[in-house]
C-alpha positions in Angstrom: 20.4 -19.6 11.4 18.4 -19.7 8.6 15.9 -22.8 8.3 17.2 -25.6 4.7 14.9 -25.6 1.8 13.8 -28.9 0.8 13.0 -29.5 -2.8 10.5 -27.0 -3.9 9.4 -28.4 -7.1 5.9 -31.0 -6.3 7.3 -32.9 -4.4 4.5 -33.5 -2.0 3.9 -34.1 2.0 1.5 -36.7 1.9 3.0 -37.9 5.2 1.2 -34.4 6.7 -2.0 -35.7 6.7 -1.3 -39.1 7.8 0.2 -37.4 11.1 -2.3 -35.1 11.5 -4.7 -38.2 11.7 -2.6 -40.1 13.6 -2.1 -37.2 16.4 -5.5 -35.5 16.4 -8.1 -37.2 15.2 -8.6 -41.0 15.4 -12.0 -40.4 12.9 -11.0 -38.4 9.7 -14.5 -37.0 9.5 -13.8 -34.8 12.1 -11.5 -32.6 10.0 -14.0 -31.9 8.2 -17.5 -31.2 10.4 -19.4 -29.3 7.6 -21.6 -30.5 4.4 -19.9 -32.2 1.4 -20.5 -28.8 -0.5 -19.0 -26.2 1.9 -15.7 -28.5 1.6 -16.0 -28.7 -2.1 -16.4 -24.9 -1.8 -13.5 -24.0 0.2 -11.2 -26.8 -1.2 -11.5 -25.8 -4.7 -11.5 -22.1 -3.6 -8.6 -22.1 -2.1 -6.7 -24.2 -4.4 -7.7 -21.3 -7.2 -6.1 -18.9 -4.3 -2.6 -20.8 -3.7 -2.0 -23.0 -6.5 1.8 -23.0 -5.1 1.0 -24.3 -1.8 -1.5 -27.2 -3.2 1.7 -28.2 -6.0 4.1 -28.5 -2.5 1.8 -29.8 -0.4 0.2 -32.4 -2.7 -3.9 -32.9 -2.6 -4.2 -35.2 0.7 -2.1 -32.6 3.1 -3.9 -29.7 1.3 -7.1 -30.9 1.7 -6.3 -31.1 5.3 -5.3 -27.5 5.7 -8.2 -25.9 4.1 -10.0 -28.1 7.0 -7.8 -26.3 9.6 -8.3 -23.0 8.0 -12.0 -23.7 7.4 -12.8 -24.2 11.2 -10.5 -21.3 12.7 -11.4 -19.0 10.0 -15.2 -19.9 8.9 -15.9 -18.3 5.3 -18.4 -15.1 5.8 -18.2 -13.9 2.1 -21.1 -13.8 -1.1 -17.5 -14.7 -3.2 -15.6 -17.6 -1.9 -12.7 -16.2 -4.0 -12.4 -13.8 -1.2 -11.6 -16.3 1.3 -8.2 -17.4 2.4 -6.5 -15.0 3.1 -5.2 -16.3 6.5 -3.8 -19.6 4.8 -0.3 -17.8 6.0 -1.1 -17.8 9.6 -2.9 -21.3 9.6 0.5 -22.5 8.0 3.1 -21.0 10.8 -0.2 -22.8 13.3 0.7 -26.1 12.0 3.2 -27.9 14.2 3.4 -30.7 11.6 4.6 -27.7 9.0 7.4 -26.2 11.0 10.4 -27.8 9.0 9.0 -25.8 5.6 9.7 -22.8 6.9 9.5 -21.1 3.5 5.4 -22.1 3.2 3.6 -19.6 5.1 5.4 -17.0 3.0 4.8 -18.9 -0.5 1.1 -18.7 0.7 1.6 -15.0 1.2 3.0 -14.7 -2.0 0.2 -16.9 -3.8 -2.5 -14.9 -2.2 -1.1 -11.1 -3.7 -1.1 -12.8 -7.2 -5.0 -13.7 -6.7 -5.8 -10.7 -5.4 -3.7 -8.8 -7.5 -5.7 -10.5 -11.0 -9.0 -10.2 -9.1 -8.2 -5.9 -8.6 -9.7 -3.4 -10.9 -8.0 -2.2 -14.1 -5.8 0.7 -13.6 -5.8 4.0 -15.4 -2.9 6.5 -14.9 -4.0 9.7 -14.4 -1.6 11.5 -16.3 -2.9 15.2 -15.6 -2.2 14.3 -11.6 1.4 14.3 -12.1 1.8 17.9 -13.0 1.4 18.7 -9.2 4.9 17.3 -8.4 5.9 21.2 -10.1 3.1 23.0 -8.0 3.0 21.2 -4.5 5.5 19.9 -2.2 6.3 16.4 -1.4 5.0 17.0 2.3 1.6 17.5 0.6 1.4 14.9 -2.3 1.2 10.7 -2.0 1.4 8.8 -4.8 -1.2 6.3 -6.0 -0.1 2.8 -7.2 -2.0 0.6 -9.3 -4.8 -1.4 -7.8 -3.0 -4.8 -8.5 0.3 -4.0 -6.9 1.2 -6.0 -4.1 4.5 -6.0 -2.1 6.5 -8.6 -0.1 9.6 -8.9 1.5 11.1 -13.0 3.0 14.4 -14.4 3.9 13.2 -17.1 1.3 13.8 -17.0 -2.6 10.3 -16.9 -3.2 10.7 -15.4 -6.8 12.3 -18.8 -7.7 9.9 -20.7 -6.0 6.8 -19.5 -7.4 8.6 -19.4 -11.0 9.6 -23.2 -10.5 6.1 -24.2 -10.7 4.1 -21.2 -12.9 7.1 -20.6 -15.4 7.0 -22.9 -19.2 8.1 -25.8 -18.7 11.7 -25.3 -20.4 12.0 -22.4 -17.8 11.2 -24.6 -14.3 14.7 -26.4 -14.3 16.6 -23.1 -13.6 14.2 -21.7 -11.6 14.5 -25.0 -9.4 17.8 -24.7 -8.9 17.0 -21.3 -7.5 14.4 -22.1 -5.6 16.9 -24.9 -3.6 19.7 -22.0 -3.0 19.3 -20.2 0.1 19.9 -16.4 0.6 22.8 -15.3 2.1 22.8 -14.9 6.1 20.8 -11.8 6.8 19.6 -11.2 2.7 15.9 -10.8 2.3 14.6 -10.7 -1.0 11.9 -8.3 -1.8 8.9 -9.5 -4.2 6.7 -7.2 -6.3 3.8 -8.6 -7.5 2.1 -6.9 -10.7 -0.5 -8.3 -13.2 1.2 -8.5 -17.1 -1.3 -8.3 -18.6 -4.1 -10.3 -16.8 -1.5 -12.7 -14.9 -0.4 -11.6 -11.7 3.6 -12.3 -11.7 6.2 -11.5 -8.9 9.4 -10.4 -9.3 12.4 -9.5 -7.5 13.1 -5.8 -6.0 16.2 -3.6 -5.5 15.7 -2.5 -1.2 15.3 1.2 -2.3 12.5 0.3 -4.7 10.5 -1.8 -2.1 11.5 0.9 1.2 9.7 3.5 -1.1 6.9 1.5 -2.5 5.8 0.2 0.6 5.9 3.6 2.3 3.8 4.8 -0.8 1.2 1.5 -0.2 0.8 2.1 3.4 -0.5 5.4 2.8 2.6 8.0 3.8 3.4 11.7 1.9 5.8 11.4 -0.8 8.6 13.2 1.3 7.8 10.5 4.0 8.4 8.0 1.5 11.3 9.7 0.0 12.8 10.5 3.6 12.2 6.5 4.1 14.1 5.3 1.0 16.9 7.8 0.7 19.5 5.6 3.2 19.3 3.1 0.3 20.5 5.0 -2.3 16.5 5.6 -4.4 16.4 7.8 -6.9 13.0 9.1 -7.7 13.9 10.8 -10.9 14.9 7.7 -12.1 12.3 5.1 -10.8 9.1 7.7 -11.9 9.2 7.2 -15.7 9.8 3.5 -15.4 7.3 2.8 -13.0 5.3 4.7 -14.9 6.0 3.0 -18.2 5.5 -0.7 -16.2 2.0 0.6 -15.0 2.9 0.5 -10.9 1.3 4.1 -10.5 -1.7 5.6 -11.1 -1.3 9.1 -10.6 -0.5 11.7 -7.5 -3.4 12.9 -5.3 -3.2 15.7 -1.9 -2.2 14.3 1.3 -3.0 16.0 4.7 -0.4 17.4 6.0 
């Protein structure tokens, strides 16, 4: 059965921290056994990272987390903006988190956008695509854009995110998104893609995401066409508008 959403507008935990104390640690310094500037550091880093999590949480249960996550994953980087990545997996950790069962994915999702507006620019190479009339599928894979990230959750995390990053006049209806669960068995599939510096999810059709993930974990374009094809893609179709949205950034060979 799939788990209620509470309210997903900031409406914040502070009770999380206060349990956490209570439970674990009777001296609050020990969540946090490193110097005042690594916890600066990681605090505001990952706050940049998952600005969604930090508005649901609220400061004093975030704060807390990036503690957790600090101590079971220790940042190795030059660029703490490319730490926190396992927020997600610290989340589903957390006993005390277990009746927001949406979180761990809404960190998920807040990670892609950061990574997906830290990526590279993009530029389609247009002469690539001539191959799809000279080389079979079996021997082609198609290149998306460096910010593209994909998603799939039995949560509306669309609404979610959009509740909290969207104008102001916007967040009421995406609230009352956010706060309607999915049908039994529905997943909704999220696209993240920069416009034009800002990276912004969105929802997928199934056939869209089956192909595009194939495509991002690396198969041929008939393996990724074989994958999709139960779902009803069409290629012909999707090409020019993905094309025209900036998803792809050109064909190259793929051993076959």
């Amino acid at each position: 059965m799939k788990p209620n959403l509470r309210p997903t507008w900031p409406v914040a935990d502070e009770a999380f921290a206060a349990r956490v104390a209570d439970a674990s640690f009777a001296d609050r310094a020990q969540l946090w056994p490193y110097p005042d500037s690594r916890r600066a550091n990681a605090r505001h880093a990952l706050a940049i990272a998952c600005p969604t999590v930090l508005a649901l949480l609220g400061d004093e249960a975030f704060e807390v987390l990036t503690g957790r996550l600090l101590g079971h994953s220790p940042h190795g980087h030059a660029d703490w903006g490319e730490w926190g990545e396992g927020l997600a997996a610290c989340i589903e950790a957390q006993p005390e988190l277990a009746h927001l069962g949406y979180l761990a994915d809404v960190a998920r999702l807040d990670w892609l956008c950061h990574v997906g507006e830290r990526a590279q620019d993009t530029v389609l190479d247009g002469a690539s695509l001539a191959m799809l009339g000279s080389h079979p599928p079996e021997s082609l894979r198609l290149v998306l854009a460096h910010d593209i990230g994909l998603l799939s959750s039995v949560h509306p995390l669309v609404a979610v995110w959009h509740a909290h990053h969207a104008p102001p006049e916007e967040q009421p209806r995406w609230r009352a998104m956010a706060n309607a669960a999915l049908p039994e068995e529905q997943r909704q599939h999220v696209l993240v893609h920069r416009r034009p510096w800002r990276a912004v999810p969105s929802a997928l059709p199934r056939a869209m995401h089956v192909f595009m993930q194939a495509v991002h974990e690396g198969r041929s374009l008939a393996q990724a066409l074989e994958a999709a094809e139960p779902f009803g893609f069409d290629f012909v179709q999707w090409l020019p508008h993905a094309i025209q949205q900036g998803w792809v950034a050109g064909l190259a060979e793929h051993p076959l």
